[in-house]
N, C-alpha and C positions, 0 to 999 in steps of 0.2 A: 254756572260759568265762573272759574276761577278767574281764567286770564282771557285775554283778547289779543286776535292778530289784528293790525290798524294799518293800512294801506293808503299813501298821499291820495289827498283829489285835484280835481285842476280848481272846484272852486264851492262856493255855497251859493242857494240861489232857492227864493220861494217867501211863503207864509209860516211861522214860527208859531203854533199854539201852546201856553202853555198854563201847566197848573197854576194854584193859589201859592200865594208867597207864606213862605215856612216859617218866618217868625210870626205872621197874622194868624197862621193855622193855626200852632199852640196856641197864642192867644185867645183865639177864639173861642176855644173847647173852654179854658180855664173860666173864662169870664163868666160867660152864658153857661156855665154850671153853679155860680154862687149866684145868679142872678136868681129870679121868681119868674115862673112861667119858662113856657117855649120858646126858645131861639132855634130859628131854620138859619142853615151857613150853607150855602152854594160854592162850587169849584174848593173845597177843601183839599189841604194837599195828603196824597193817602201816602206817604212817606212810613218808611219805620219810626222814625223820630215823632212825626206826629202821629201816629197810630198808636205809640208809648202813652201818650199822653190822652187819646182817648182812652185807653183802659186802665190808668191811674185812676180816672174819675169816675168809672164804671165801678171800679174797690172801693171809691168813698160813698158810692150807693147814688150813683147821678144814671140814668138811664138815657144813653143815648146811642141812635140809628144811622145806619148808614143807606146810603144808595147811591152804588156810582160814586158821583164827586161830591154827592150833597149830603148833610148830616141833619140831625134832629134833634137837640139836645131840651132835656127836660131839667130847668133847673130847679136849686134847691132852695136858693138864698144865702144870704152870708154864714148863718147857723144850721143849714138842714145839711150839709157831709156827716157822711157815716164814718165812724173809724173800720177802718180797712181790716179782714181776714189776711195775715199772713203780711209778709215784707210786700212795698210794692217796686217791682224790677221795671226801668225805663230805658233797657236797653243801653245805647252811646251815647243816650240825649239829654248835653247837659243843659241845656234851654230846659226841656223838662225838670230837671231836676234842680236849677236854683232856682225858678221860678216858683215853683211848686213847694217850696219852701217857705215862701212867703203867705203860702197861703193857708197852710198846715201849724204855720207857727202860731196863728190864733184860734185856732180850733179848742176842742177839750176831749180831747183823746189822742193816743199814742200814735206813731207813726214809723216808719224806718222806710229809708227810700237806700233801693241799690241800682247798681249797674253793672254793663258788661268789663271787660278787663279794661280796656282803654278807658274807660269815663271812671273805674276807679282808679285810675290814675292821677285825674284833674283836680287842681287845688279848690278847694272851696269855703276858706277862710274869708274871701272878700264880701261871703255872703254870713257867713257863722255869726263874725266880729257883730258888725252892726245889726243883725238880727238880736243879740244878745244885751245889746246896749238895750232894744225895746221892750226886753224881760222873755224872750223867749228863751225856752229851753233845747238847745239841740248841741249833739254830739258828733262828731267825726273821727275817722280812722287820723290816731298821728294828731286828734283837733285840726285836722286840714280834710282829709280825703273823705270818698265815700266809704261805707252806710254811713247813711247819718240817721241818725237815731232821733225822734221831734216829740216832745211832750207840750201838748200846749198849753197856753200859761192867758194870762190877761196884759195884753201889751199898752205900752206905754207909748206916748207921740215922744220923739226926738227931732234933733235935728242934727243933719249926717250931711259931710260933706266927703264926699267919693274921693279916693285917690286917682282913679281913673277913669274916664269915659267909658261905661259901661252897661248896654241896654239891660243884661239880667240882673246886674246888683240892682240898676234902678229899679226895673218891675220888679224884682223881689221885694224892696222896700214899699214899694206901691201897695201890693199887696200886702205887706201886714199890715200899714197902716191905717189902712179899709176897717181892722180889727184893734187899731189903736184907741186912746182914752181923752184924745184931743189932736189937733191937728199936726201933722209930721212935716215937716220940712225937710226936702232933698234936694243937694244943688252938686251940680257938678263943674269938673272944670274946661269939657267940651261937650258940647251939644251931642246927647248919643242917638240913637233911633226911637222913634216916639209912641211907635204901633200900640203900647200900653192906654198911656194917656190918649190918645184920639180915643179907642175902642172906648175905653171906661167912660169916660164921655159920651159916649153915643147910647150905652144901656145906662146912663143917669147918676155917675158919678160925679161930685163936688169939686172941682180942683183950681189953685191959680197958677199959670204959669208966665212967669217973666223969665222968659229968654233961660238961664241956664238953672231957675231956682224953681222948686215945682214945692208949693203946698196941698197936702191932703187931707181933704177934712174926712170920719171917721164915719162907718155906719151907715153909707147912701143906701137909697131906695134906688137897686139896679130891678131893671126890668128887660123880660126876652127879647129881643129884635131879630130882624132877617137879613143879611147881609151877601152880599157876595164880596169874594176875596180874589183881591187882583193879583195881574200874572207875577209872580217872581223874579224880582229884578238882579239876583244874583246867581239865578239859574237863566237866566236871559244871559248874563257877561258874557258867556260861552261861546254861544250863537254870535254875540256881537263882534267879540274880536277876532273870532275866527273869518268872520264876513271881513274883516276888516284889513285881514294878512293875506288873504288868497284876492290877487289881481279878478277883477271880472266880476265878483262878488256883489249880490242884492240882493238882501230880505226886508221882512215886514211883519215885526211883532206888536200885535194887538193888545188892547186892554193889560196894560203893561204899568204899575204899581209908578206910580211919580210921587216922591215923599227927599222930601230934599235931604233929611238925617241920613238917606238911601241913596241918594244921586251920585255919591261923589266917584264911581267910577265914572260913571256918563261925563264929568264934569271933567276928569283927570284924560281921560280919551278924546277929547273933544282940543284941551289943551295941547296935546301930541298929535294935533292935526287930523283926527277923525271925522269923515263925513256923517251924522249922524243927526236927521232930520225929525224930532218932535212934531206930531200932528193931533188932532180933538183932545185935546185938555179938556177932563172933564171930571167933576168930583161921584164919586160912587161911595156910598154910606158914609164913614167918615176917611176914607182915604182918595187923592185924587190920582186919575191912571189918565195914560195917555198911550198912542200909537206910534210907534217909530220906526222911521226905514233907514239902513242904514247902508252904505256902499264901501266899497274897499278903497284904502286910502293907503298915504304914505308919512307913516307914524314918525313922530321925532321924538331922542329919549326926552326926557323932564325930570327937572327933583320934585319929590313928592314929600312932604313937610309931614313932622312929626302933628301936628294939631287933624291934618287931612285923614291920621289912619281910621279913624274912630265909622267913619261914613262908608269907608270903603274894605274894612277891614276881612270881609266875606271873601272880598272879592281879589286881593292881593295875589293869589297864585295864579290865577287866570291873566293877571296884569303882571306878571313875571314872565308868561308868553308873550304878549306882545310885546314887553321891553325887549327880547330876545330878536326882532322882528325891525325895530325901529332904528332910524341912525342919527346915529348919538349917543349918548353912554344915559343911563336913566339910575337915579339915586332915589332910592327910598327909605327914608329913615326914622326911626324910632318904632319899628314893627315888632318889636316885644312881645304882642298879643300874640303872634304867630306862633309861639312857639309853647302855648300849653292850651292848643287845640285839640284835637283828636290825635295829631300828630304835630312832632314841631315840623311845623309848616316849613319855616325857611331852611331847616336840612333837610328834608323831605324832597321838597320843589329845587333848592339848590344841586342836589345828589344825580333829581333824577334827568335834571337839563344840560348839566354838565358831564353827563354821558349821549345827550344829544350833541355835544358839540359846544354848550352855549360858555359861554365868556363871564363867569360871575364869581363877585371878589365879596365875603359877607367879614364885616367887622362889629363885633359883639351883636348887636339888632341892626344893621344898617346893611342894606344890600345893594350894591353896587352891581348893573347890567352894561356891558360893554355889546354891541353889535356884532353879531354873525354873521356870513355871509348869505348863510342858510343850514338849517338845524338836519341833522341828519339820523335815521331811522335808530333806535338800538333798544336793549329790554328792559324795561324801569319796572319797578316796584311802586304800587303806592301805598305800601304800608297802610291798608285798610284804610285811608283817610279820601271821602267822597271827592269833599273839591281838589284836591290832589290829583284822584283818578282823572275828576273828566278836563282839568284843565292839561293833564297830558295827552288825553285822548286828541283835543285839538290840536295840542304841538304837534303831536304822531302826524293830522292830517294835512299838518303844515309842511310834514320835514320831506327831505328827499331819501325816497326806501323806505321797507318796511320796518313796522314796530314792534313789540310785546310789552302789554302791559299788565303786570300779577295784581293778583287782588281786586278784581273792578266788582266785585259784586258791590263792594259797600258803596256805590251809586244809590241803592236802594234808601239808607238813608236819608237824602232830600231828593234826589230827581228818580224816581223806578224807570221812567221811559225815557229817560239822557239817549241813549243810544237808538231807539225808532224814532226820536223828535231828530236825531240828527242825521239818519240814514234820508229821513226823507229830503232834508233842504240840500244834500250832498251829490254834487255833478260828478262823477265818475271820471277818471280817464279815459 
């Protein structure tokens, strides 16, 4: 399925099930393959991005099973990867691939990690740089881009202060310093996502964290665990705001990922007037998930502050529909990240709303949403970019008239069943 035709509905309306959350998924593989023994992971997300990353570690010689949603991994310890036969290809997944760096950089054998066209596009200096300060060896196209080429070396503890609020530079550093020769010190300068640190924690890793400064002592004794991985809170946005612009509108998504470095959509929708009901808070391994119903509301724009992107930074083009939705004019600023994702997001989503109809004024990283009266059908592109896709898919179900939208395969991605999870909660006209 190249493109899709997408027809308004009158509304959304039902029970919302959905997969493991896709940055815990690669996690998960990574961890519980340096760990010792067996780790069982339930509700894994079978994603191309994480599928990449199970078969990177099936080339470093980790044996692991699938079934359905559940996995099997058999790990090896901090020193049992094998050096890989051949390059290892991870597809568009740069989670994969800067993470994965971190963890190859203390190894003692070669490596070369590639990708498809668009991920060798993505800079990955942020990760090179302070890998290199801890005595790793690795190379890039340009010293920026992919292959990177990783000799491992005997790493060194530092301490590295982030330019940016950044989950992968942080797990990337995580993980070497797991392989460092004293304790690594990483601090940044907004709180980013934590998925790393909780998990390592939970298979027996050392660590302190005060608030934005994380030390890593070197060499733990990780051990298997069995976890389940809660629902994806950034493939839930979808569901939500879509509920949230069609009048009449009520779902109810369960066992739903609550991690506050995660929340900040929830928090920013809730701010712009969103009915959006939290229910059973409840902690599951080391993440806590919760239930949420949510009903259609009448959104107000908001400015959305540069410190706020880091939380919600996933979830910004989905929150580019709603601002299209809402009255008031909505400012969101300092969203730079947006724009060396798979796709630059903010011309991507500005391009293809402003051939809905929509009112948007972008000055250098700062995007300015003026009100609609209502977004109207036309044929956008999502230039291969997943959250692209399915956050137009929703506008499409918002606008008045039909749609076309090219490119939706790459859904596949992070959500493979976006479009049967959404067919079902979808009232028809």
């Amino acid at each position: 399925m190249d493109d899709i035709k997408i027809n308004p509905i009158k509304k959304f309306e039902g029970a919302v099930s959905l997969r493991g959350d896709k940055s815990i998924s690669h996690r998960s593989v990574m961890i519980a393959s340096i760990a010792e023994g067996q780790s069982r992971i339930k509700n894994f997300l079978r994603s191309e991005d994480a599928l990449y990353t199970i078969k990177a570690f099936k080339q470093l010689g980790v044996a692991i099973g699938l079934s359905n949603d559940d996995i099997i991994v058999e790990g090896k310890g901090l020193d049992g990867l094998k050096g890989p036969k051949g390059d290892i290809y991870l597809g568009n997944s740069g989670t994969s691939m800067r993470l994965l760096s971190g963890v190859l950089a203390g190894q003692n054998f070669k490596s070369t990690l590639t990708g498809d066209e668009s991920l060798s596009r993505r800079p990955m200096y942020r990760i090179i740089r302070p890998l290199r300060q801890m005595g790793a060896h690795i190379k890039g196209r340009e010293d920026n881009f992919p292959p990177l080429v990783i000799e491992g070396a005997k790493l060194r503890a530092i301490r590295y202060k982030t330019e940016v609020a950044s989950a992968q530079i942080k797990s990337a550093l995580i993980f070497a310093a797991l392989y460092a020769d004293g304790v690594t010190e990483i601090e940044e300068p907004i709180k980013s996502r934590d998925h790393t640190e909780r998990m390592l924690g939970l298979f027996g890793a050392k660590m302190e964290i005060d608030d934005l400064r994380i030390s890593v002592n070197p060499r733990p004794d990780l051990k298997g665990r069995s976890l389940a991985i809660p629902g994806d809170i950034s493939s839930a946005a979808f569901f939500i705001i879509g509920a949230l612009i069609l009048k009449g509108s009520e779902i109810l998504i369960k066992d739903l990922l609550f991690n506050r470095t995660r929340w900040g959509i929830i928090e920013i929708l809730n701010q712009m007037g969103a009915e959006i009901k939290i229910e059973n808070k409840r902690f599951n391994g080391c993440e806590e998930i919760c239930d949420i119903n949510v009903r259609s509301s009448r959104l107000k724009g908001i400015t959305v502050d540069e410190n706020r992107i880091p939380s919600v930074i996933d979830e910004l083009p989905i929150l580019m529909v709603a601002a299209c939705f809402a009255e008031g004019d909505t400012y969101i600023k300092g969203a730079g990240e947006l724009r060396i994702k798979e796709t630059d997001r903010i011309a991507s989503m500005s391009a293809a709303l402003e051939s809905m109809g929509a009112d948007i004024s972008v000055e250098r990283d700062n995007i300015l949403i003026k009100p609609t009266a209502r977004l109207r059908g036309a044929v956008m592109d999502s230039r291969g970019d997943h959250r692209t896709a399915m956050s137009l898919a929703i506008a499409a179900l918002c606008a008045k008239g039909s749609s076309r939208i090219k490119k939706i395969d790459c859904v596949n991605t992070s959500f493979p069943d976006f479009f049967q999870a959404l067919d079902a909660i979808s009232l028809k006209k």
